[in-house]
N, C-alpha and C positions, 0 to 999 in steps of 0.2 A: 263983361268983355269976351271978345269971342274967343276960343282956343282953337288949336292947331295941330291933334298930337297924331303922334305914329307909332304902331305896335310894329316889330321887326323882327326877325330870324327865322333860320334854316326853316326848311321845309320839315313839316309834322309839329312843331314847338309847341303849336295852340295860340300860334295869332288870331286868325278870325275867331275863334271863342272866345277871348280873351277881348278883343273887339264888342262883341256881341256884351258881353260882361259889362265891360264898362259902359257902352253904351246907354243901358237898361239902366244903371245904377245910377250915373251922372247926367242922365237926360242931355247926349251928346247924339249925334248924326252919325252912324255907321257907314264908313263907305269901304267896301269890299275890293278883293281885287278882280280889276275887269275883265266878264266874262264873253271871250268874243271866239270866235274861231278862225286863228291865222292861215291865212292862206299859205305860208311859204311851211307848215308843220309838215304836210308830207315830205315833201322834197326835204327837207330839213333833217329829217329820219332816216329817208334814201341815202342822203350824202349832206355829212353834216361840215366839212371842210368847204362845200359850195355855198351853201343856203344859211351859215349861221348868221352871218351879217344882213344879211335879207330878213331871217328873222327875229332877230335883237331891234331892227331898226321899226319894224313893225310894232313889237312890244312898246318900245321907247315913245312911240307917236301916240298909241293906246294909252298908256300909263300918263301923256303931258293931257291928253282930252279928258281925264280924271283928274285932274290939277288943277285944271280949269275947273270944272262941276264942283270940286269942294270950296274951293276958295271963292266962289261966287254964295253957297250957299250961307245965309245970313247969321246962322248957330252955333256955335261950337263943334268941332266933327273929331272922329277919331278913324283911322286912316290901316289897312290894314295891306302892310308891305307899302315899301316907297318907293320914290325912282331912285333915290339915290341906289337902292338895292339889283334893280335889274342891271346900271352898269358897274358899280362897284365891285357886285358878287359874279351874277350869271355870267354877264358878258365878260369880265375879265376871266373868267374860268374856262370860257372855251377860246377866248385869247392864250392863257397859258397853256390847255392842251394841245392847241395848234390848231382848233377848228379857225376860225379868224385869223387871216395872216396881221404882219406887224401893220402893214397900209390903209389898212381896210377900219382896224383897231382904232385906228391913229384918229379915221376922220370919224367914228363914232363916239369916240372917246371926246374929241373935240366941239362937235353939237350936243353931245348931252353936258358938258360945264356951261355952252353957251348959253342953252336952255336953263338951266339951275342957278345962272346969275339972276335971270329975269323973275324967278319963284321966290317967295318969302320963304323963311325957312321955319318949319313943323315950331311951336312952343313947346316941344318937348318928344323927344325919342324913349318911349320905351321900347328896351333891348330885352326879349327874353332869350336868356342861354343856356342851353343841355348838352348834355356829353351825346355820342353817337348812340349809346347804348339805348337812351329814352328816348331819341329820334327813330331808331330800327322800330320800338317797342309799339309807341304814338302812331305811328304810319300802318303797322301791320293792325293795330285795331282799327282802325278806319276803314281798310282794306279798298283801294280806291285801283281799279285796274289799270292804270297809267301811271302808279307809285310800285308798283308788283316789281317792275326790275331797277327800282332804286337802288345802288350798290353802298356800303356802310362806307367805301373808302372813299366816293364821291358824296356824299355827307361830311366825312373827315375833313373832304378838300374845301367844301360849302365851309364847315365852322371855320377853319385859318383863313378866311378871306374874310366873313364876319369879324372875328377877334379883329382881325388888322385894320379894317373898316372902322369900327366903332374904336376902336381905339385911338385913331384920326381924326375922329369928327369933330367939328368946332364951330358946326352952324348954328348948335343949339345945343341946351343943358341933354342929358344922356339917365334914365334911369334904367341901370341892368339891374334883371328881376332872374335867380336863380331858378330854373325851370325843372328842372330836375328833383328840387325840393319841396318845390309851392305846386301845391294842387288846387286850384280853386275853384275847379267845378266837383270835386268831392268835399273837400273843407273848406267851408264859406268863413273861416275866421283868416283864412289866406288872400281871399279874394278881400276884403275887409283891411287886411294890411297892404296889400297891392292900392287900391285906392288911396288909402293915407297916406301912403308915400307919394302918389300923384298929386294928391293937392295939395301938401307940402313940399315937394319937388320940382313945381314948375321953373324953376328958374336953379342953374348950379348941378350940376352932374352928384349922382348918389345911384349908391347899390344897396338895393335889399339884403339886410345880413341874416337870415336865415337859422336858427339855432333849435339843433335836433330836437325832439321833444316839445317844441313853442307851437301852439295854437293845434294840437292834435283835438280829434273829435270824439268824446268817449265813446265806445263801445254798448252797443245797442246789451241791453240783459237779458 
């Protein structure tokens, strides 16, 4: 039968690796998040109190033409960031700093439930979550020059919009995987237990519990 799932969290976490990972492991369809170039990002960056709704909405329309392409595709897929995340997280964030008035909010907020009734919902969210500190850390290793003036307290504001997010969701069972503890592209007995919890997790909400010293990799001699 075919599945459904979705890797989720802040920016730097290690979703698309983590994608890529499972992917490979459970002979599932990768799909990434869509790479296009928004027309309204300069003006966006000019003046972001003009253009942010211009450009959430551009996102939003991008992200449903990916909705489509998965869910037509015949395999099981694994899905990297969702919609629910551009309006839950992004767009509400620059609704609460004031980029987005309440009006403008109102009717974006309102087209993306409309849209989200009409979508099946993912068989399964995994939630990977980290404190800001392994997000600063994950990002400056990448070193991606449009991540350069991420700020840790707009990361802080990303994770409390996450937490509050997933801790409402009720479209589908919820696996959070402590990210900060599990490394799974250095210790593959991590990535080994992230998987077994997916295929025993598909249905019923469960958190990876994590316990210091479990599945270390000995030391090369």
């Amino acid at each position: 039968m075919k599945k459904f799932i979705v890797v989720a969290g802040n920016i730097g976490v290690g979703k698309s690796t983590l994608v890529g990972m499972l992917s490979e492991r459970m002979g599932w369809q990768p799909f990434y998040e869509p790479v296009a170039e928004n027309p309204y990002l300069a003006d966006f960056y000019r003046d972001m109190s003009a253009w942010s709704f211009h450009s959430q909405i551009f996102f939003l329309t991008h992200r449903l033409r990916m909705q489509y392409d998965l869910l037509r595709f015949p395999g099981s897929v694994v899905q990297d960031r969702s919609i629910y995340e551009d309006a839950e997280i992004f767009a509400n964030n620059l609704f609460l700093q004031g980029y987005i008035n309440e009006r403008d909010y109102r009717t974006y907020h309102t087209l993306y439930r409309s849209l989200t009734e009409f979508l099946p919902a993912p068989n399964l969210v995994i939630y990977l979550r980290a404190s800001v500190s392994t997000l600063v850390q994950r990002i400056a290793l990448r070193d991606r020059d449009f991540e350069r003036t991420i700020s840790p307290s707009y990361l802080e504001q990303l994770n409390i919009l996450y937490e509050k997010w997933i801790n409402n969701f009720t479209d589908c069972p919820v696996l959070t995987v402590p990210a900060d503890d599990l490394d799974y592209v250095k210790n593959a007995p991590h990535l080994d237990l992230i998987v077994k919890k997916v295929q025993e997790k598909l249905t019923g909400k469960d958190e990876v519990v994590f316990q210091p010293g479990e599945f270390l990799v000995p030391s090369e001699q």
